[in-house]
C-alpha positions as a Markdown table, in Angstrom:
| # | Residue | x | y | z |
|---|---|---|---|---|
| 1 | Unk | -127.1 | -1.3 | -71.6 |
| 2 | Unk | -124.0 | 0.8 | -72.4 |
| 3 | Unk | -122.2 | 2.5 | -68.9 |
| 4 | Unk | -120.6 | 4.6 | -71.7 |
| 5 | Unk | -124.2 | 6.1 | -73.0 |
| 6 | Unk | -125.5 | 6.5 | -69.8 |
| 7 | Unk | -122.4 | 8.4 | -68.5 |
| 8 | Unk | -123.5 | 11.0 | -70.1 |
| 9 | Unk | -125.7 | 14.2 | -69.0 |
| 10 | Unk | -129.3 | 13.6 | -68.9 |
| 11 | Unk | -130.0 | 17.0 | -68.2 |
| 12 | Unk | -128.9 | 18.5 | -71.6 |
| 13 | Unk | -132.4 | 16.4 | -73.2 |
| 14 | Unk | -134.7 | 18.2 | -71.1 |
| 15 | Unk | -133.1 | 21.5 | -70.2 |
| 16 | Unk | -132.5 | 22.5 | -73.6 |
| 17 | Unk | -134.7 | 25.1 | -75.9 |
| 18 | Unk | -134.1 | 25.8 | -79.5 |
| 19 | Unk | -136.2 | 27.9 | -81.9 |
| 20 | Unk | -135.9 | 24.6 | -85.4 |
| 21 | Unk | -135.7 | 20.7 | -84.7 |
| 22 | Unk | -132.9 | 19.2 | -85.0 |
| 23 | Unk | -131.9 | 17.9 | -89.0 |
| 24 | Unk | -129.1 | 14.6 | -88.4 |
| 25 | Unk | -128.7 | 12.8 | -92.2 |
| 26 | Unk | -127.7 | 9.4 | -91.8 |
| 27 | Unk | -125.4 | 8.5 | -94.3 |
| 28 | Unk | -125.4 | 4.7 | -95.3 |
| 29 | Unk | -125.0 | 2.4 | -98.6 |
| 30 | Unk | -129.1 | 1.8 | -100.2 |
| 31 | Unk | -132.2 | 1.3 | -98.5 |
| 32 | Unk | -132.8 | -2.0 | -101.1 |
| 33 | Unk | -131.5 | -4.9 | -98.9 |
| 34 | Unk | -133.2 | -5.2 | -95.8 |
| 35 | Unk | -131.3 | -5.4 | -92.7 |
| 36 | Unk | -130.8 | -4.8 | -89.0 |
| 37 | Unk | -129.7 | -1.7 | -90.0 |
| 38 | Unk | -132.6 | -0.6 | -92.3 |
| 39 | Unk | -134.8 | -1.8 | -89.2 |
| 40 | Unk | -133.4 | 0.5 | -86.8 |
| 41 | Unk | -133.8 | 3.3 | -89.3 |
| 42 | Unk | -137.3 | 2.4 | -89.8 |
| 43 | Unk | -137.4 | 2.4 | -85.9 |
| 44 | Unk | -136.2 | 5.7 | -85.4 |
| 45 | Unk | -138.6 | 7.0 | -87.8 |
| 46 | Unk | -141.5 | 5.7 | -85.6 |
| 47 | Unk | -140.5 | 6.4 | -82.6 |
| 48 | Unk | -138.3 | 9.6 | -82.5 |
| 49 | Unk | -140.1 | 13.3 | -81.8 |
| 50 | Unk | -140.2 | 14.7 | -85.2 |
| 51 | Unk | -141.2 | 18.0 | -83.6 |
| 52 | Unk | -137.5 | 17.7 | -82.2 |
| 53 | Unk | -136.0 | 15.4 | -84.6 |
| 54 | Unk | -135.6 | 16.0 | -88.6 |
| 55 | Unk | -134.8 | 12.8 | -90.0 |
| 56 | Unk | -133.2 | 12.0 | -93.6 |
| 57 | Unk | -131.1 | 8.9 | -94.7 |
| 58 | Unk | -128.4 | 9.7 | -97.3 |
| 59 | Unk | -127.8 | 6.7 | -99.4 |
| 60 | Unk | -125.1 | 6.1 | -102.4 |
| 61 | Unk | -128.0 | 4.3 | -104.6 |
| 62 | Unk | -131.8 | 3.9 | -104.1 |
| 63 | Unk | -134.0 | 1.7 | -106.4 |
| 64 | Unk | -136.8 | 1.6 | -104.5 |
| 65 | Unk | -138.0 | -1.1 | -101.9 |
| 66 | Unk | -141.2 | -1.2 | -99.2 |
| 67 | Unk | -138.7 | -0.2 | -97.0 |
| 68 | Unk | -137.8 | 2.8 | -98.3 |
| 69 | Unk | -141.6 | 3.4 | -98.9 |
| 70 | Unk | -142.6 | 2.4 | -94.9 |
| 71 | Unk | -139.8 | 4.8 | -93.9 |
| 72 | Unk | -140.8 | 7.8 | -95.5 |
| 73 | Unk | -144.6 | 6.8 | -94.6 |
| 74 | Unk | -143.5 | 7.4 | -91.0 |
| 75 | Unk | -142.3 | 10.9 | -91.7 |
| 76 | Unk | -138.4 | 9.8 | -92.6 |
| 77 | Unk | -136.7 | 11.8 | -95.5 |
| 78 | Unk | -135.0 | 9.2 | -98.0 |
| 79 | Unk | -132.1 | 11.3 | -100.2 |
| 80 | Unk | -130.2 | 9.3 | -102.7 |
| 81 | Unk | -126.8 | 10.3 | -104.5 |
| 82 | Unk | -127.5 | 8.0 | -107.2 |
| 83 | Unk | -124.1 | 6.0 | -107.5 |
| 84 | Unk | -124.3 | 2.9 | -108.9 |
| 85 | Unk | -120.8 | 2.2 | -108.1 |
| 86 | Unk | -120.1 | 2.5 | -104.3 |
| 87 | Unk | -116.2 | 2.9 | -105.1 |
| 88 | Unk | -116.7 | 6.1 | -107.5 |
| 89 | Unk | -114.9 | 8.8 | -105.7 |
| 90 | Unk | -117.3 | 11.2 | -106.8 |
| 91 | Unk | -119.2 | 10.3 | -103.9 |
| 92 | Unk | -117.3 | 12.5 | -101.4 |
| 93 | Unk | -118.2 | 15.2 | -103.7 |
| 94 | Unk | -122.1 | 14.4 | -103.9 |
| 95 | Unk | -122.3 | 14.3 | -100.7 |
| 96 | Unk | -120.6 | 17.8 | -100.1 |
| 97 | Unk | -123.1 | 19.1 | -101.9 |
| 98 | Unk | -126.1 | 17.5 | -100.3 |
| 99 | Unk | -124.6 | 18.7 | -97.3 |
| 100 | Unk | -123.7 | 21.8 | -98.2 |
| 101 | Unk | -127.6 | 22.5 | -99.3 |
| 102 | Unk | -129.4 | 20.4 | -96.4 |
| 103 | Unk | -127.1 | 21.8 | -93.4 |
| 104 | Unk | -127.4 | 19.4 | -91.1 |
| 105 | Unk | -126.9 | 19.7 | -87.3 |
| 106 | Unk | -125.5 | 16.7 | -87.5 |
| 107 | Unk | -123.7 | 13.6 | -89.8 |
| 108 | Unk | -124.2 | 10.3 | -88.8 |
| 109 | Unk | -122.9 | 7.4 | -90.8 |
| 110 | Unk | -122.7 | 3.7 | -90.9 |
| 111 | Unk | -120.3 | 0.9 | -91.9 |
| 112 | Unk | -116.4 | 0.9 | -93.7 |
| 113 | Unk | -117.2 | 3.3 | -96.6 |
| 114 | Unk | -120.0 | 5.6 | -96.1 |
| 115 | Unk | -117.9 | 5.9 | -92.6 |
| 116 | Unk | -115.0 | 7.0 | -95.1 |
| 117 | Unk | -117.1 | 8.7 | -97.9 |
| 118 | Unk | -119.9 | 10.3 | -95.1 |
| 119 | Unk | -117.0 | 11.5 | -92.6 |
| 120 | Unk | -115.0 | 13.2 | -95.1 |
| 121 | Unk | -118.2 | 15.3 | -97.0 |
| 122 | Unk | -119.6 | 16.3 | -93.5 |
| 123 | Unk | -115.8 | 17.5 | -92.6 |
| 124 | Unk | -115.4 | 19.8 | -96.3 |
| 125 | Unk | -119.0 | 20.6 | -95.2 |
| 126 | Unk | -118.4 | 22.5 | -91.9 |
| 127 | Unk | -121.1 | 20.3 | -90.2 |
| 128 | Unk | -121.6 | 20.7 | -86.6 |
| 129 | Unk | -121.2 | 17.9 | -85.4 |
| 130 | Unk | -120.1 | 13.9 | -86.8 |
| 131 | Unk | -120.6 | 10.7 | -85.6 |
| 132 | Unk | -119.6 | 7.6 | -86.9 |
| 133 | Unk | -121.1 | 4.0 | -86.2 |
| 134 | Unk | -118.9 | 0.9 | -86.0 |
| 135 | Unk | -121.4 | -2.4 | -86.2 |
| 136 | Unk | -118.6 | -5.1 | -87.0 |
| 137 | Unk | -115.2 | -6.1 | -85.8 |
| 138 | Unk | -112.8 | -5.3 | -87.8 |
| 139 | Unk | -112.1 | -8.9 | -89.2 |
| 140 | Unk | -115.4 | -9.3 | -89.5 |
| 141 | Unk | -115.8 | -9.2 | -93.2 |
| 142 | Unk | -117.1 | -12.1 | -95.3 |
| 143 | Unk | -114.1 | -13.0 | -97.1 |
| 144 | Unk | -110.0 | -13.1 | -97.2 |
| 145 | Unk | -110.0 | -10.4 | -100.2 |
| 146 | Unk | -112.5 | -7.7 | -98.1 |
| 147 | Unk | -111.0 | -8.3 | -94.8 |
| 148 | Unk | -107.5 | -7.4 | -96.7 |
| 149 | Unk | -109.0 | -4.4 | -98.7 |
| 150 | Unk | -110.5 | -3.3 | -95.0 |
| 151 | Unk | -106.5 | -4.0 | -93.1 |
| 152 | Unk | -105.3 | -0.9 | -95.8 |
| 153 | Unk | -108.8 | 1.1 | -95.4 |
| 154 | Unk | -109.1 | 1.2 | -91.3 |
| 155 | Unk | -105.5 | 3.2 | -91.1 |
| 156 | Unk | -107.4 | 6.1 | -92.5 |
| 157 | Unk | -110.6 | 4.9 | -90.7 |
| 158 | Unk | -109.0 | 5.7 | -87.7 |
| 159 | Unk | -107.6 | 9.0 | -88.9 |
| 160 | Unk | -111.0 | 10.3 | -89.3 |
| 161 | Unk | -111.8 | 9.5 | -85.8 |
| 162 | Unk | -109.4 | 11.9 | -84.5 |
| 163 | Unk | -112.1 | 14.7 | -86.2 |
| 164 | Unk | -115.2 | 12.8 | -85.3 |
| 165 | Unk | -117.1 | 13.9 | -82.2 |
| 166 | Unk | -118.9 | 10.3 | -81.2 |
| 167 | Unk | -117.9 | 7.0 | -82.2 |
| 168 | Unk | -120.5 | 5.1 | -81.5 |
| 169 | Unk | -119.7 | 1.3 | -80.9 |
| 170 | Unk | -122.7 | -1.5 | -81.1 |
| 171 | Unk | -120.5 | -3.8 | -78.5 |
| 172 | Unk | -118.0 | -2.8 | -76.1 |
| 173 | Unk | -115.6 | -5.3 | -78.3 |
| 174 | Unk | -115.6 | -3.2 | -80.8 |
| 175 | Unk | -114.8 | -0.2 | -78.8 |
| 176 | Unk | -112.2 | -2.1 | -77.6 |
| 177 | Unk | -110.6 | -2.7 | -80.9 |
| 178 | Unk | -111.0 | 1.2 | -81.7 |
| 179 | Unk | -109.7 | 2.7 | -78.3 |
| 180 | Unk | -106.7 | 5.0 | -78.2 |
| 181 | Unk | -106.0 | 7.4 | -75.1 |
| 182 | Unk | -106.8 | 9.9 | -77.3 |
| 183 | Unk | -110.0 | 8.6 | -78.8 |
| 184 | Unk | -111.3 | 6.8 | -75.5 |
| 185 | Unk | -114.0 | 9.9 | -74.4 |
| 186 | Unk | -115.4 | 10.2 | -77.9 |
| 187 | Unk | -115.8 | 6.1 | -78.3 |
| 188 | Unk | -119.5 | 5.4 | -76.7 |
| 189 | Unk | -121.3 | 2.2 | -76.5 |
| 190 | Unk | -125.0 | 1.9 | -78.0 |
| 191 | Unk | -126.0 | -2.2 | -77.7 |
| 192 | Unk | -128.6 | -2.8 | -80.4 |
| 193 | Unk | -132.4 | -3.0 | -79.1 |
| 194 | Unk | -134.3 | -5.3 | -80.2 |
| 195 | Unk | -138.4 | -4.9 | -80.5 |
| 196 | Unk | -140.6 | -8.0 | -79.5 |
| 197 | Unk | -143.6 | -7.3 | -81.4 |
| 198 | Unk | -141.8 | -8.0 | -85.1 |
| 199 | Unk | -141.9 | -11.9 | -83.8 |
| 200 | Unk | -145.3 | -13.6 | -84.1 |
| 201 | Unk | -145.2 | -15.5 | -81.1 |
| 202 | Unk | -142.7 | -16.2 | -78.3 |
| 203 | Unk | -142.9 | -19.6 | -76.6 |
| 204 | Unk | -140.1 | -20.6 | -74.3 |
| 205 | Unk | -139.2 | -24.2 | -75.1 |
| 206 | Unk | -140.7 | -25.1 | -71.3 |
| 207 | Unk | -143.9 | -24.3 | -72.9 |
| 208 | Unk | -143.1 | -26.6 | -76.1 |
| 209 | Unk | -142.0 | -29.3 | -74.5 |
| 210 | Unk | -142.6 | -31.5 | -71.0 |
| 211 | Unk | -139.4 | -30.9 | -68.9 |
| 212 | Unk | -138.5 | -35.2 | -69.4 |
| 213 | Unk | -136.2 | -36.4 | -72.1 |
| 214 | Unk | -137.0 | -36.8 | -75.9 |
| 215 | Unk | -135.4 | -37.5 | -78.6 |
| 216 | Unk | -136.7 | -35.7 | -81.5 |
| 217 | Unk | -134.6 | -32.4 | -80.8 |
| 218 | Unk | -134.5 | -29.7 | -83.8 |
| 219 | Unk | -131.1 | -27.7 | -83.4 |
| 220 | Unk | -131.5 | -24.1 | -85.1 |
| 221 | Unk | -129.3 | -21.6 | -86.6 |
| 222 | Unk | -130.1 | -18.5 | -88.6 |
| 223 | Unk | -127.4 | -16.0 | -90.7 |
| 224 | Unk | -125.6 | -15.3 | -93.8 |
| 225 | Unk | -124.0 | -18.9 | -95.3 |
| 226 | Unk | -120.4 | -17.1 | -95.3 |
| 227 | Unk | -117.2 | -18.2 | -93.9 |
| 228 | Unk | -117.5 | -16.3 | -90.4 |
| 229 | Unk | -120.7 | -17.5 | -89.2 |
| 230 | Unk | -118.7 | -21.1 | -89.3 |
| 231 | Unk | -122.1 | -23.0 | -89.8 |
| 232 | Unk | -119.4 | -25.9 | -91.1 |
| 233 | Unk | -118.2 | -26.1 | -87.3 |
| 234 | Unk | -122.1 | -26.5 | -86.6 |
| 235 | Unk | -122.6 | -29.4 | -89.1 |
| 236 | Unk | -119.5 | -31.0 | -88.0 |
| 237 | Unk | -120.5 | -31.4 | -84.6 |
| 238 | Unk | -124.1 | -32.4 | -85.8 |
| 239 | Unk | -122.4 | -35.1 | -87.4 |
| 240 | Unk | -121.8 | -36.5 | -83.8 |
| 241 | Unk | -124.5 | -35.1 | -81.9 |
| 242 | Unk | -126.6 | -37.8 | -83.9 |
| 243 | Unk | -124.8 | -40.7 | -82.1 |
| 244 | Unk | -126.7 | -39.7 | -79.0 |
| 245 | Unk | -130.0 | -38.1 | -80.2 |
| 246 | Unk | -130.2 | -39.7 | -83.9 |
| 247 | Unk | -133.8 | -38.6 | -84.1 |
| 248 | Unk | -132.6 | -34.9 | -83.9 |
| 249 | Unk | -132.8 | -32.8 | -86.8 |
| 250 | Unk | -130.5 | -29.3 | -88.0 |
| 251 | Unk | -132.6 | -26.0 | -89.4 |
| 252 | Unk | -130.2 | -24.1 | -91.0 |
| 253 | Unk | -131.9 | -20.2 | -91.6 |
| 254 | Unk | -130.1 | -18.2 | -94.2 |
| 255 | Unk | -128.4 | -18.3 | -97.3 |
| 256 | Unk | -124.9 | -17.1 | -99.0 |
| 257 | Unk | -121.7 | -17.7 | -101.2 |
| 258 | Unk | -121.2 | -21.2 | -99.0 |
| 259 | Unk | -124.8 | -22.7 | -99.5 |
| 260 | Unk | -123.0 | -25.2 | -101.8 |
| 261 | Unk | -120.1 | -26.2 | -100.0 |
| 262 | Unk | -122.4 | -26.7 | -97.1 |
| 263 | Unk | -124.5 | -29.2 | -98.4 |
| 264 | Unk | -121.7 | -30.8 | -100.0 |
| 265 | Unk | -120.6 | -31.1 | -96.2 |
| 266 | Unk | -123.8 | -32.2 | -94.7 |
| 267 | Unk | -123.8 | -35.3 | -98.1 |
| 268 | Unk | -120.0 | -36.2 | -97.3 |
| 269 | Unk | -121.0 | -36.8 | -93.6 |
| 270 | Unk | -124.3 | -38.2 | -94.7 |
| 271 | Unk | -126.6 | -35.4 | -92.6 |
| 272 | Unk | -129.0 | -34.8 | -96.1 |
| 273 | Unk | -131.7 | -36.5 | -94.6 |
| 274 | Unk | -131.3 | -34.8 | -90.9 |
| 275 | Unk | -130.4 | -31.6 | -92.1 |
| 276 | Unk | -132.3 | -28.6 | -93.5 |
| 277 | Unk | -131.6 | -25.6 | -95.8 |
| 278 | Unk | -134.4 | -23.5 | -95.8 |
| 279 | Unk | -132.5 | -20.0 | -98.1 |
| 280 | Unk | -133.5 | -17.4 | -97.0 |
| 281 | Unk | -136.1 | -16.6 | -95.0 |
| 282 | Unk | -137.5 | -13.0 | -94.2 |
| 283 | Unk | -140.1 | -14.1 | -91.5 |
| 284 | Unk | -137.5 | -16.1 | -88.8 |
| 285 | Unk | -140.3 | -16.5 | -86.2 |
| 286 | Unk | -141.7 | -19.6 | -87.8 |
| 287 | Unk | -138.5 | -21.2 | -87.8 |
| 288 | Unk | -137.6 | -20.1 | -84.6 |
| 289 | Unk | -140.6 | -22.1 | -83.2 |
| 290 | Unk | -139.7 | -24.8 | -84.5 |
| 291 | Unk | -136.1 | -24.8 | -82.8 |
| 292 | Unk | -135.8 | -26.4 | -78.8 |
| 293 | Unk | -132.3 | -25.0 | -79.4 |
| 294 | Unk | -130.6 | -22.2 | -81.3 |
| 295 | Unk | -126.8 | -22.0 | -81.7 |
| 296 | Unk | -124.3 | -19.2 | -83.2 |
| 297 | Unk | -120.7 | -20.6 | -84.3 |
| 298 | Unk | -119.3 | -17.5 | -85.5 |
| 299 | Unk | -115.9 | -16.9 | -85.5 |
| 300 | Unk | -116.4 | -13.1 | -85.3 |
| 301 | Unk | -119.3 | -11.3 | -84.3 |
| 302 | Unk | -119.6 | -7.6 | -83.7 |
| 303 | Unk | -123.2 | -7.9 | -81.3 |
| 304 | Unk | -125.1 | -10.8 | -82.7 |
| 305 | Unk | -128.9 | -9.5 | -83.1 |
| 306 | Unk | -129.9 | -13.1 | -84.3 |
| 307 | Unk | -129.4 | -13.9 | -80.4 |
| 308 | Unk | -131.6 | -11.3 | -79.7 |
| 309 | Unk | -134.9 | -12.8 | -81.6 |
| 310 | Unk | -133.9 | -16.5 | -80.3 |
| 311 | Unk | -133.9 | -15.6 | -76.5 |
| 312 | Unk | -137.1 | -13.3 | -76.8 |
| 313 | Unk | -138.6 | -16.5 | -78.4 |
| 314 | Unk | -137.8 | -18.7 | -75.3 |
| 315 | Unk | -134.9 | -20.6 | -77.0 |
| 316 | Unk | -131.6 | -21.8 | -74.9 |
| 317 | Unk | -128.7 | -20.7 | -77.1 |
| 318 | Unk | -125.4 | -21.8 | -77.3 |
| 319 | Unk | -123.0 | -19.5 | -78.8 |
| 320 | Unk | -119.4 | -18.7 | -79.2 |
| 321 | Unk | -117.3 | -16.3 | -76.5 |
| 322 | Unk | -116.3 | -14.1 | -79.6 |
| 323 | Unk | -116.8 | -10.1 | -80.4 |
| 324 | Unk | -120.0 | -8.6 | -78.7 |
| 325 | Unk | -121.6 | -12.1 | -77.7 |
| 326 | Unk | -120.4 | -12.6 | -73.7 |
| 327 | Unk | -122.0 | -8.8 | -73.3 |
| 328 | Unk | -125.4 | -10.8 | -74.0 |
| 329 | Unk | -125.0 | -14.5 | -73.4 |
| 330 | Unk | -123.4 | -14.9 | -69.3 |
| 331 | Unk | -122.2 | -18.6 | -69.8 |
| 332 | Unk | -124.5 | -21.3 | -67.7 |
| 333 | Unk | -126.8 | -18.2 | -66.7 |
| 334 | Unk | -128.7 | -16.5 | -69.8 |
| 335 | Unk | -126.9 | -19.0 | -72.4 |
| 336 | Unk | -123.7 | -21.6 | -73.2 |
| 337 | Unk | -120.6 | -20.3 | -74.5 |
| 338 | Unk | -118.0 | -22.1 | -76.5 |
| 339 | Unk | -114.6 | -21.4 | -78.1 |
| 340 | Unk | -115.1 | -20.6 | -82.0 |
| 341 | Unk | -113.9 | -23.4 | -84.5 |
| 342 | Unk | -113.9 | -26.0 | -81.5 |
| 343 | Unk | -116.9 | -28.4 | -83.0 |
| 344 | Unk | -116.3 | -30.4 | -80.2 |
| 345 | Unk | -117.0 | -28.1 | -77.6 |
| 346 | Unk | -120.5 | -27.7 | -79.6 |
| 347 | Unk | -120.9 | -31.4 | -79.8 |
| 348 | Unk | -120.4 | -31.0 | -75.7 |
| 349 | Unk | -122.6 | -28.5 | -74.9 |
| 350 | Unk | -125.1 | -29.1 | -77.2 |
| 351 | Unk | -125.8 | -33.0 | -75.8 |
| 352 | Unk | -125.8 | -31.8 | -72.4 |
| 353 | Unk | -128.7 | -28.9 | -72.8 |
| 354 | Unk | -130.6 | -31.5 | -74.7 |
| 355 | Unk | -129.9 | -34.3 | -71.9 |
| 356 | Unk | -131.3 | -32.0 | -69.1 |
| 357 | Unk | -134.7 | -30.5 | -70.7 |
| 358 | Unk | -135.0 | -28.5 | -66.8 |
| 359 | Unk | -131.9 | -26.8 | -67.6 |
| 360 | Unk | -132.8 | -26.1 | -71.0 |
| 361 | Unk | -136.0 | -24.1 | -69.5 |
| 362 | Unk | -134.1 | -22.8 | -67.0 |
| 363 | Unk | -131.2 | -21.1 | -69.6 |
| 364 | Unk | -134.4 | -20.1 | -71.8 |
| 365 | Unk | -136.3 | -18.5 | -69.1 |
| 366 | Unk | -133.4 | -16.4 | -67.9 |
| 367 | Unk | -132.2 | -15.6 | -71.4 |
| 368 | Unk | -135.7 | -14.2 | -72.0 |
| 369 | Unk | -136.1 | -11.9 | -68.9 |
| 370 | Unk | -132.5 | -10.8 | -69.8 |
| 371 | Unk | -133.8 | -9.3 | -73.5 |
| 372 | Unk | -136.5 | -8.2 | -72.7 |
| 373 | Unk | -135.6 | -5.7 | -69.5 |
| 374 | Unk | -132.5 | -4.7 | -71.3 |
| 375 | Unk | -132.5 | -4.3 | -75.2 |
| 376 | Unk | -136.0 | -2.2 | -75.2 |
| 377 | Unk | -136.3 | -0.1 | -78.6 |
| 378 | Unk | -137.2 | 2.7 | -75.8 |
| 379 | Unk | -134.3 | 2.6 | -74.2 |
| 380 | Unk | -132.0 | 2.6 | -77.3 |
| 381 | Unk | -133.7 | 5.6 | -78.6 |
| 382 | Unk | -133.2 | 7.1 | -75.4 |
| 383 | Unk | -129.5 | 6.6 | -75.4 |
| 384 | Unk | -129.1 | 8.0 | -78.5 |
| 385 | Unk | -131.2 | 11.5 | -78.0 |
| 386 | Unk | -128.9 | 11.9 | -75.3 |
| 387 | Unk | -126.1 | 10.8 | -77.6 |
| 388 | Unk | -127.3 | 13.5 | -79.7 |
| 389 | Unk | -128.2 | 16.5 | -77.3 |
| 390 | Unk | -124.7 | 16.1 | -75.6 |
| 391 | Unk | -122.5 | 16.6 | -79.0 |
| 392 | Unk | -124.5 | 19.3 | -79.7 |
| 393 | Unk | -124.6 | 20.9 | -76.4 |
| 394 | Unk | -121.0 | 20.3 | -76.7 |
| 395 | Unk | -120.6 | 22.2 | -79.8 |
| 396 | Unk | -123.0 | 24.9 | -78.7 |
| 397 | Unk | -125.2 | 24.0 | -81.6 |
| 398 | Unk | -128.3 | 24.2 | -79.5 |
């Protein structure tokens, strides 16, 4: 897990005594559309000591969700500013006046605008202590238009840092992109975890399969149907994988603003009767059983969680040596990495896993043990108590 975390002193959790728990709001979009995000909020909820810990979540909008409802179930506080436009500047002022009446210990906050929005509030505020989370790269966005409306917004992004007491980082690629000689002490690395139990099952493909050749080979992927994730390099490279296993069949997981153009593709090159769209899909695990292999084409990727729940189900995976990804996949040891937008390179490495079903087991196996003693949800909420006890020891807030 992150050096950077773990640098810091241990001794400040346990050595510490205060007369109130701690309040930290986490400031963030909604609480409507489930993501990784939303989980690890749900996660801290459950497993943080709310005799030490008072936990609210700040949103812009809330319309109300079984998310929102589980999180305050376990005990979380759910605020909302009730903006239904996440642009309207009177956001910054909202928030100053949540702020102003919660008095937080400390300001955490979450992706391009409420890291903006969040950062400037908690500042006008006079709050102990902020921290800001970056979870992408920064040309991560979906399309040319965002990634050009986030080249003129990261300027004052990065001016904020200078005032920001943690920026924490979910890869060490991302720190990377954020790291100044100025900034470098206050830019930590906090790897997502990733919790086991939310998958039904977790067979490796050893289990699945006899270690001798077949042919009938599904090939799995699972994400947004956006331009980043490059699930057209996947299908192009399909397109030839074919000529050696033409029994195999593609599972594409996931749907998005390219769903169209995809299957457009995939009829061009004639894959419709190979390949499957299943939209999206809120339970993976099925479809993760039903992979022998799972691949991520991305062009960009800040961490790549997806891997996470394919290697704890015992899948090989063959991803792309982008962002986050080579801190999680070690080429030929706990995965296969390629060069992004190189379908050939997929077509390569995806024909030899499949010829060599020992490997295959032997990649799956390692990729498994590799998850599961590293990206513990216990260890992640470790990191960040201490995360949060040193910045406040720091500040003499506690």
């Amino acid at each position: 897990m992150s050096t950077e975390v773990l640098r810091q002193p241990q001794a400040a959790v346990t050595a510490n005594v205060r007369n109130k728990r701690i309040t930290i709001v986490h400031v963030y979009k909604d609480f409507d559309v489930y993501n990784g995000l939303i989980e690890e909020f749900l996660v801290l909820a459950k497993m943080m000591d709310p005799a030490t810990y008072h936990l609210r979540v700040c949103v812009f909008n809330y319309k109300g969700s079984i998310f929102g409802q589980r999180f305050q179930q376990l005990g979380g506080i759910l605020d909302s500013l009730h903006s239904e436009w996440e642009d309207n500047p009177l956001i910054i002022y909202k928030l100053y006046k949540y702020l102003k009446r919660v008095k937080p210990d400390i300001v955490q906050t979450y992706i391009l605008k409420p890291n903006l929005y969040g950062r400037i509030a908690a500042l006008l505020a006079g709050v102990p202590v902020i921290i800001s989370t970056e979870l992408t790269l920064k040309n991560q966005a979906h399309s040319v238009a965002a990634r050009l409306r986030d080249r003129f917004l990261h300027p004052l992004n990065a001016i904020l840092n200078r005032y920001t007491d943690v920026i924490l980082c979910s890869s060490d690629a991302i720190r990377r992109q954020w790291s100044t000689r100025e900034l470098a002490p206050r830019l930590k690395v906090l790897h997502p975890y990733f919790d086991p139990a939310k998958l039904q099952n977790s067979s490796q493909v050893c289990n699945k399969t006899a270690p001798t050749a077949k042919d009938n080979w599904v090939i799995g992927t699972i994400g947004r149907l956006s331009e980043e994730k490059r699930q057209i390099d996947l299908l192009r490279a399909f397109h030839k994988v074919l000529k050696v296993f033409p029994k195999a069949t593609l599972l594409i997981v996931g749907d998005g603003e390219m769903r169209d153009e995809l299957m457009n593709v995939a009829r061009r090159l004639g894959l419709s009767g190979s390949v499957a769209f299943t939209g999206f899909q809120s339970n993976v695990s099925e479809y993760l059983e039903k992979m022998d292999v799972f691949v991520l084409p991305s062009r960009t990727e800040g961490f790549g969680i997806v891997l996470l729940e394919a290697m704890t189900m015992g899948l090989p995976v063959i991803a792309t040596d982008v962002g986050g990804i080579p801190e999680l996949v070690v080429n030929n040891e706990t995965g296969i990495l390629v060069r992004p937008s190189r379908p050939d390179e997929l077509v390569k490495a995806i024909t030899e896993l499949l010829s060599d079903p020992g490997r295959m087991c032997a990649v799956a196996h390692r990729g498994k043990e590799h998850v599961l003693s590293t990206f513990s949800a216990e260890q992640y909420i470790h990191q960040r108590e201490i995360v949060y006890e040193s910045a406040l020891t720091a500040k003499r807030v506690i």
